[in-house]
C-alpha positions in Angstrom: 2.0 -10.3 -38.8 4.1 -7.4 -40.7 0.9 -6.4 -42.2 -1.3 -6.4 -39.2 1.7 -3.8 -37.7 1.4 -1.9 -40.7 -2.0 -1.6 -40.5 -1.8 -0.5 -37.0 0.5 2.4 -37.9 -1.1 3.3 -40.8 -4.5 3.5 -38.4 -2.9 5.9 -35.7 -1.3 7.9 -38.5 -4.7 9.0 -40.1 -6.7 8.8 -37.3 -8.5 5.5 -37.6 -7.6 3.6 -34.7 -6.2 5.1 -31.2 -2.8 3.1 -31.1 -1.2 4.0 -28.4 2.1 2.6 -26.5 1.5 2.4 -22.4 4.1 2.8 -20.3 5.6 -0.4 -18.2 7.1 1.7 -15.6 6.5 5.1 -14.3 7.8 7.0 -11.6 5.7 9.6 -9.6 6.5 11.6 -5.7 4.0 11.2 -3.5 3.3 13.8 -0.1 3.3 11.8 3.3 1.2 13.5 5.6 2.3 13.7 9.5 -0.3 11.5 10.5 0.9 8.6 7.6 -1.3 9.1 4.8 0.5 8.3 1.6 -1.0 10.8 -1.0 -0.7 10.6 -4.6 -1.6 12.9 -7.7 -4.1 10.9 -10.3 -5.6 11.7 -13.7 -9.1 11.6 -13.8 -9.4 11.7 -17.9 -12.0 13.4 -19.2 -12.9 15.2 -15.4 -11.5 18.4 -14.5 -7.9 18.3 -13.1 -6.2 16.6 -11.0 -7.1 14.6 -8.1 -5.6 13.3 -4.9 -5.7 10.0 -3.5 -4.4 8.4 -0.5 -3.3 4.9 -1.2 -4.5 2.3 0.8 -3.7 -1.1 0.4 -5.7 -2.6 3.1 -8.5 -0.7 1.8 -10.4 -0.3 -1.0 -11.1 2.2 -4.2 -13.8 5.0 -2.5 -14.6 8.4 -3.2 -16.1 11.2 -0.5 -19.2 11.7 -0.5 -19.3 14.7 1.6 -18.5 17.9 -1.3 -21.6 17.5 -3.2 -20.5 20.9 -5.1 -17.3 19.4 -6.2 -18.8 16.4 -7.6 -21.1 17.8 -9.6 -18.4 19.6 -10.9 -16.6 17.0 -11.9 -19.6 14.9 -13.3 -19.6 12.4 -10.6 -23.7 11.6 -10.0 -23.8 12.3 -6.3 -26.7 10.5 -5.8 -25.2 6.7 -7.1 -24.0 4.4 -4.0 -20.4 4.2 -7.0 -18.7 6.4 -9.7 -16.5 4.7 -12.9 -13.9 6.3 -14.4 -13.0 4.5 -17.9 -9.1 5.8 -17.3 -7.1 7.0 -15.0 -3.7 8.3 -15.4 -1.4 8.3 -13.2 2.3 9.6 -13.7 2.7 7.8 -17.2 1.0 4.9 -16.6 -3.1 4.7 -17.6 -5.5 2.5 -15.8 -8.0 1.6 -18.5 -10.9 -0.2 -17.4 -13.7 -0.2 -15.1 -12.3 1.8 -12.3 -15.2 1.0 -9.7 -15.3 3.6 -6.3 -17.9 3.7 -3.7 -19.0 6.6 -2.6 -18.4 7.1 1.1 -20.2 9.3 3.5 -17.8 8.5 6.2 -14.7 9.4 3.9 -16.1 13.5 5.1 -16.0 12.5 8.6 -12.2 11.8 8.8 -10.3 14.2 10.5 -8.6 16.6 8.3 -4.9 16.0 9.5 -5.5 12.4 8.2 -8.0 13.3 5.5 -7.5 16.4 4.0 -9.9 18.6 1.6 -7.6 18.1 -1.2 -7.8 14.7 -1.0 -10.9 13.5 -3.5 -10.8 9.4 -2.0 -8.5 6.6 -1.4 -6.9 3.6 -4.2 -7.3 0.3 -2.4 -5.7 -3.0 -3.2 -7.7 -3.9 -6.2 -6.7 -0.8 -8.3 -3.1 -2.1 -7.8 -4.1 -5.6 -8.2 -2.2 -6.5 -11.2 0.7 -4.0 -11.1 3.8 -4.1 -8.7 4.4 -1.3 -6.0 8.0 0.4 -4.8 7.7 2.4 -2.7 10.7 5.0 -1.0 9.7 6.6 2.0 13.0 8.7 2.4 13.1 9.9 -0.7 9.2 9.8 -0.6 8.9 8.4 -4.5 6.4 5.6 -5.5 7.7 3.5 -8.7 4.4 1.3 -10.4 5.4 -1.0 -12.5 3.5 -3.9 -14.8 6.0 -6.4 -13.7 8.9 -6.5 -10.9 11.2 -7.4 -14.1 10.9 -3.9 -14.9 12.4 -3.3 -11.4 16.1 -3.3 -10.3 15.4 -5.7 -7.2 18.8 -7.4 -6.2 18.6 -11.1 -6.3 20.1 -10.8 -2.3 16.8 -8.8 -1.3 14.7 -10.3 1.6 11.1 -11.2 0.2 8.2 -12.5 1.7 5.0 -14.1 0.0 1.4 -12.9 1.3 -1.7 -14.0 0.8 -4.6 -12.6 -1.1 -7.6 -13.5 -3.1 -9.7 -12.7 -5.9 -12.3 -11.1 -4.3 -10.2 -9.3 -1.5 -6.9 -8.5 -3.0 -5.4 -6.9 0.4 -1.7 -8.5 1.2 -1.5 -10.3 4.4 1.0 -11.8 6.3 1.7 -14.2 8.7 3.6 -12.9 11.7 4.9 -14.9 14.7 7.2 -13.7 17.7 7.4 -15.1 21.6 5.5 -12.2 22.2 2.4 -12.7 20.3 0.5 -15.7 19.6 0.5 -16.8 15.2 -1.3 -13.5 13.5 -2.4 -12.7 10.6 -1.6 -9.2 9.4 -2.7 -6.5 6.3 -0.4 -4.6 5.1 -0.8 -1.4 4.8 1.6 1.4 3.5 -0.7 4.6 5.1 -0.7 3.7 8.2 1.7 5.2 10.7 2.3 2.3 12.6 4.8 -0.5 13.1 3.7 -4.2 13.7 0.5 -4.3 15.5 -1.6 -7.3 16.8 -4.7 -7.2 18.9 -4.7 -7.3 21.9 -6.4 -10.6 22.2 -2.7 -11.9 20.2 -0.6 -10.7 23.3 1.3 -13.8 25.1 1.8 -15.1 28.3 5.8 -13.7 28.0 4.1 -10.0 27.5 1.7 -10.2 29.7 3.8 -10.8 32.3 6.2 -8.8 31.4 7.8 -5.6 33.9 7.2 -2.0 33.4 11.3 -1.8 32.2 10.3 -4.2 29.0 6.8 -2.8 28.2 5.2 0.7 27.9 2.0 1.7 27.4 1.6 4.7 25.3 -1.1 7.3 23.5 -0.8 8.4 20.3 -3.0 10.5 17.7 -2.9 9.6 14.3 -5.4 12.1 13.1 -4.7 15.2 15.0 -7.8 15.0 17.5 -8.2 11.2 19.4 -5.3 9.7 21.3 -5.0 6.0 20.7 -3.5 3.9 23.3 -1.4 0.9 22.6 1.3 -1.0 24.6 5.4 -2.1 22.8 7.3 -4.1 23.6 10.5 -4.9 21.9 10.5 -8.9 20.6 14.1 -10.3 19.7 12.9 -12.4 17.2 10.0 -11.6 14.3 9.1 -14.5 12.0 7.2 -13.2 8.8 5.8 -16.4 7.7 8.8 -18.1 8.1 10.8 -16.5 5.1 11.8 -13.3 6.7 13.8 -12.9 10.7 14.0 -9.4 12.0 15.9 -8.9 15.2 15.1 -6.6 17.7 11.5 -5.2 16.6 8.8 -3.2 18.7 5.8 -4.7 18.3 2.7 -3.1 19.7 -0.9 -4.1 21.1 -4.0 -2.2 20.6 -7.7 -2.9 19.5 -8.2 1.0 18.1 -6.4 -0.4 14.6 -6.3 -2.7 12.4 -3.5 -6.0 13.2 -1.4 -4.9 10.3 2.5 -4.0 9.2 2.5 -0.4 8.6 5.0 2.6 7.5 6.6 3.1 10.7 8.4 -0.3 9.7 7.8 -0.1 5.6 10.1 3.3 5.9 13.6 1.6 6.9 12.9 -0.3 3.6 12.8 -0.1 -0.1 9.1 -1.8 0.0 8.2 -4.2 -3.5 4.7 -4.9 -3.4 4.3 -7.6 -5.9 0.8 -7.8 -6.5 0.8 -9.8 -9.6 2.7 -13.0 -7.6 1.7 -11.8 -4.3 5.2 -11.4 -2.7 6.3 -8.4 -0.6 10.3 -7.5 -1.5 11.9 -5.5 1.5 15.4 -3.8 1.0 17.3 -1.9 3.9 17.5 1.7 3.4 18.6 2.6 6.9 20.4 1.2 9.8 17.6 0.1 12.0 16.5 -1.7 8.8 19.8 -3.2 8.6 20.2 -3.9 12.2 16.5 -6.0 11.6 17.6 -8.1 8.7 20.9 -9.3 9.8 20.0 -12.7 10.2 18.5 -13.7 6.8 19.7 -16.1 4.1 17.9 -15.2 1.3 17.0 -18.1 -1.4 16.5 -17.5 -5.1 12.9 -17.0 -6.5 11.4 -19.2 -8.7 12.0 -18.6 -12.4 8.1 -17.8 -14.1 7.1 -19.9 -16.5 7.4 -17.5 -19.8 4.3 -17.8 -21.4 
């Protein structure tokens, strides 16, 4: 083993072998855009400059289709259906691999307060599929990490698993409240939203509840068409069973996606866990206090060291 080290060094030193040492951890600030859009910088090595992507993790790895000009200029084959990128850097971690993205025409037809020009495509679940998320939306700071060991996550911290699978590695949860019948939820860190359901999920006890316990209200997440939803506050929030929140708004609308989105994910330090599937949430702010005052949190499981 000595020799096969020594070998290695000897390699890099004189130019035989690329040995290089990847970092576990790196941390990188990302811009939040009114509208929700998390926005990070990324390395497209061996492309010209850097690009930005807007992270979505109840989407998936795509690439606009709609600046043919600044493809070609940076060597992406506009007429291909999807574009590889061997590596991509980002802070000082490297992706190495086949980094798959489809290119979207519809990615051009986003409104620009959501979607701006700068912003090349979007990093779905699978590019994060085996690294660990942490994201700070007060101090607006993303850590990515190989494993949450290389994370300070105190043992007392709230977690919930989610579900995923191998060919559709979004996170989703199970969600259950008076208010809405069982749902299953994405998760998704863009979207500027709190706990939605459809409106097909909406109980009897909302239903029938009184204007003074449920509004109806419009909203525009990309600058240009108002979305209408109905809240309602629910008491009680079950996230599969593991985590209670008190006193959440929950909302009802068919115009997004039944999902957990930033407008809850900010009152929290958020741990995505993608390698063991588990979602980590630690109060940063008083509401997110207020909604996890009633949780007894059990140890995890020790891994198996391999």
């Amino acid at each position: 083993m000595r020799f096969f080290t020594l070998f290695l060094l000897l390699a890099a030193l004189f130019g035989g072998t690329n040995f290089t040492t990847e970092a576990k951890v790196t941390t990188v600030p990302f811009i939040q855009l009114p509208t929700g859009q998390v926005l990070i910088e990324a390395d497209l090595k061996g492309k010209a400059a850097k690009q930005y992507f807007v992270i979505e993790t109840a989407g998936t790895n795509l690439i606009r289709r709609d600046m043919t000009q600044r493809l070609d200029f940076l060597g992406i084959d506009t007429t291909s259906s999807f574009a590889e990128f061997p590596e991509i850097q980002i802070g000082d971690m490297s992706f190495i691999g086949k980094n798959t993205f489809r290119l979207k025409k519809a990615l051009g037809k986003r409104s620009e307060y959501a979607f701006p020009p700068s912003a090349l495509g979007t990093l779905g679940a699978k590019f994060f599929r085996k690294k660990v998320l942490q994201l700070n939306y007060q101090t607006k700071t993303l850590v990515i990490a190989d494993s949450r060991d290389e994370l300070n996550i105190s043992t007392t911290t709230p977690y919930v698993h989610f579900t995923q699978s191998f060919t559709n590695p979004v996170p989703v949860l199970g969600v259950r409240c008076a208010e809405a019948s069982d749902y299953d939820v994405y998760l998704d860190v863009s979207l500027a939203i709190g706990i939605n359901f459809p409106t097909i999920a909406m109980s009897a006890v909302t239903q029938n509840a009184g204007p003074d316990e449920k509004q109806t209200y419009k909203l525009s997440l990309d600058g240009e068409k108002n979305i209408h939803y109905t809240a309602i506050e629910s008491p009680t929030v079950y996230l599969d069973s593991k985590i209670t929140l008190s006193q959440v708004e929950i909302t009802f609308t068919d115009e997004l996606m039944p999902a957990i989105g930033n407008t809850f994910l900010a009152n929290f330090i958020c741990t995505i866990d993608f390698n063991d599937g588990i979602l980590f949430l630690e109060p940063i702010t008083d509401k997110g206090k207020e909604m996890l005052t009633n949780n007894e949190v059990k140890p995890l499981k020790q891994k198996k060291k391999k």
